[in-house]
C-alpha angles and dihedrals in degrees: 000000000000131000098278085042081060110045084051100056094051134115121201115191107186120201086248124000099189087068110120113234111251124207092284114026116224093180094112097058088070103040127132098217101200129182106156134193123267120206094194084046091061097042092071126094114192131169084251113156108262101216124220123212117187103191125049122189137175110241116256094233089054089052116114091016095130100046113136085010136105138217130208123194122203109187120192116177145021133002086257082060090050088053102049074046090061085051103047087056092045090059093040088051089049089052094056094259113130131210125263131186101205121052085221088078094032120116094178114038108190120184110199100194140199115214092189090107126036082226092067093048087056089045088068103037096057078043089055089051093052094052096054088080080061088055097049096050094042104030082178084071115116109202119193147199116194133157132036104351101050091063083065117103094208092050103050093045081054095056095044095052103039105015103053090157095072108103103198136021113194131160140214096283098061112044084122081062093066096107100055099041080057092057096040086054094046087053104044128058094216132061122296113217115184102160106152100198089195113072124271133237124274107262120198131204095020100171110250129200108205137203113252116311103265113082114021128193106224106203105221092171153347139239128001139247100193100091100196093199089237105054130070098204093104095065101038093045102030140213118341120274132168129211109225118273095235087055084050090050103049088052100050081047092057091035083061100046085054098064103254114159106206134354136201129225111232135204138130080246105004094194092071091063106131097018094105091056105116085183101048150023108238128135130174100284077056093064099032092056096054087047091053091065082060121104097244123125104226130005128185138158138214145218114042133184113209093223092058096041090112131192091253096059093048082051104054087039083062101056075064113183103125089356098100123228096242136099131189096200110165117215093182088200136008093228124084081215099062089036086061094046081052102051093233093141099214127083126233082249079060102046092050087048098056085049091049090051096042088044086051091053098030106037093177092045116144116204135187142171162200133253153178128191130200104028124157107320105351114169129210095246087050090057080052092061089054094056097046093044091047083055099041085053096050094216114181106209130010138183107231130194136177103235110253113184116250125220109255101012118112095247086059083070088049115091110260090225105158111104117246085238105044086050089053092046090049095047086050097058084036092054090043087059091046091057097037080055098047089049096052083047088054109041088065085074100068114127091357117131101231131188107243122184098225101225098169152282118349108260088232099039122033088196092055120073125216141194149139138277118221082254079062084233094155108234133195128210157139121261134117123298089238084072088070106104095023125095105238138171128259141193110220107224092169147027133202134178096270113012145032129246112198145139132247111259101221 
């Protein structure tokens, strides 16, 4: 959507329109602007221009908004949603505002929200109604939702209805819009809603504040086609659309002069990258395999789809050097039935085929996975699939949910006809098998010397360090805190079911 796209979607409701204008008019300044999401609206896919602006900058007029005035982000979700986090404070930063880590000294509260899980969308919500005392005791607050969850319909009508605190309402197509729906909410008394449920334009440049130096996201690409009936990312993050590679490499170059240590790849499905280019061939071994001649330590991306997982990618991982040996590759299920049932357009005999062929390139691969258990007319025998396909892969770590219907997608049509209990039962034998699994993995480390990038204390022990391995296995250790940053050697002395205890070979 661009800017005339957008005035003309708008919808401006005033206190009183019969009012006559007097000499200086003072309507704008109690205005609801409204442009609300449209489910109908995301699930299109037209052949629609997609266009690409190289330069962003913050308006002048905007400059120095924030002066005097603090921002608190609050980030639920995925590492797509951490990103657009990075950006957010970059432009809030542009415009004078300066960080805070409590909302007590927030002037600006943003949410930025993941609508993957029903329990995510009620962990804002209870965080919503604990915020209204702030707003009480400081009315100049301005208190946002922003991300996944506010391109959903349901939830914006929600918000309107029984949230009437919260100031602005954006989406994930117009984070490069921040300024001025900061200064729309800071103009208006009511509630500014500016959701664009087409996607938006590319927008290069857009300023990022990381965390730390040590580990950067690289976005490739937005949005996904692939509308697994179960998921609701297709209509909150919209069609697919790749940056060009040149853009992505630059940034991975100056990523790298600037000491990073390792970056991820990022994309809703990471394998379709290029295949939105009308003027090229270029997919995304393409564009590893130009990365991988960067001088930067590790490199990794996340997240990938099965059917797009082509030859050529296995190829260039192979050739291995920065490209790390770990994929996350969701199955979903373990049975073609349910896969089916899922859309997600590849067969269990598929699925097996593309591991044989990653394990024969990459010997050392770990792999790992996501999975949901109890959807729409799972048997018995088809959970079965899932645990001996989760056994015949090897993988050595995997996410796993119990399926829960979303508003708008088709399974939420489907009759939700597992049992709760059947679906708890089910995620308990599954879960048994993923840490029976872990264990074995790691058991393989003791007494190995592994690489770990040292990324800081041990949540649990300030006096322990911890990091990754490329096999992204977590370690702890001692060593001095100058190690933090660096990439050392350590000796494994023990392993657990999910992590590594070692100490640092001098």
């Amino acid at each position: 959507m661009n800017e005339k796209q957008r005035l003309e979607s708008q919808q401006v409701v005033t206190k009183d329109p019969s009012d006559k204008k007097s000499a200086k008019d003072y309507s704008k300044y109690f205005e609801t602007v409204i442009t609300a999401p449209s489910l109908k609206e995301a699930k299109k896919r037209g052949k629609e221009e997609i266009s690409y602006f190289k330069d962003f900058e913050i308006p002048e007029e905007f400059k120095g908004m924030g002066e005097g005035r603090k921002f608190y982000i609050r980030t639920y979700g995925c590492q797509m949603n951490e990103h657009d986090t990075e950006v957010m404070a970059g432009i809030f930063l542009g415009l004078g505002y300066e960080p805070t880590d409590t909302v007590e000294d927030a002037n600006v509260i943003l949410l930025n929200t993941c609508a993957i899980r029903e329990n995510a969308e009620n962990k804002v919500f209870g965080e919503l109604g604990h915020l209204k005392h702030l707003k009480l005791d400081k009315p100049d607050l301005l208190l946002g939702v922003c991300g996944c969850m506010s391109q959903e319909e349901s939830v914006v009508n929600k918000i309107l209805k029984t949230y009437q605190h919260v100031d602005m309402v954006f989406g994930t197509h117009n984070i490069h819009r921040l300024p001025h729906i900061l200064n729309e909410a800071y103009m208006s008394k009511e509630q500014v809603i500016e959701v664009w449920s087409k996607e938006g334009d590319i927008i290069e440049n857009l300023p990022k504040v990381r965390r730390g130096n040590i580990k950067g996201w690289v976005n490739i690409m937005y949005g996904c086609d692939k509308f697994c009936t179960y998921c609701i990312v297709p209509f909150t993050r919209g069609k697919e659309r790749s940056r060009r590679p040149e853009d992505i490499i630059q940034e991975v170059r100056h990523l790298a002069a600037q000491g990073y240590q390792e970056i991820t790849l990022l994309g809703q499905n990471v394998n379709a990258y290029g295949k939105d280019f009308s003027d090229m061939k270029y997919g995304l071994g393409d564009l590893m395999d130009e990365i991988r001649k960067i001088d930067i330590p590790r490199v990794r991306f996340t997240t990938s789809h099965p059917r797009d997982f082509d030859d050529h990618l296995i190829e260039v991982l192979a050739k291995g050097g920065n490209l790390v040996e770990h994929i996350h590759l969701p199955v979903q299920s373990g049975s073609t039935d349910v896969l089916k049932i899922m859309a997600r357009k590849y067969s269990r005999e598929h699925y097996l085929e593309l591991v044989r062929k990653i394990k024969a390139a990459i010997p050392n691969v770990a792999l790992t996975t996501d999975i949901i258990v109890g959807y729409p007319n799972e048997t018995e025998e088809q959970f079965e699939e899932t645990l001996s396909l989760y056994r015949e892969v090897g993988y050595e770590a995997a996410y796993t949910f119990i399926y829960s219907p979303r508003e708008g997608t088709p399974a939420a049509k489907m009759q939700d006809n597992v049992p709760m209990e059947v679906k708890k039962e089910r995620l308990q034998r599954l879960n048994a098998v993923v840490n029976e699994l872990s264990a074995e993995a790691m058991k393989k480390y003791q007494g190995q010397v592994v690489e770990v990038l040292v990324e800081g204390e041990s949540k649990n022990n300030p006096d322990v360090l911890a990091g990754y391995t490329r096999r992204n296995k977590l370690v702890n250790f001692t060593a001095p805190k100058t190690t933090i940053g660096k990439i050392v050697k350590v000796k494994i002395t023990e392993a657990k079911t999910w992590s590594l205890n070692g100490e640092m070979v001098e």
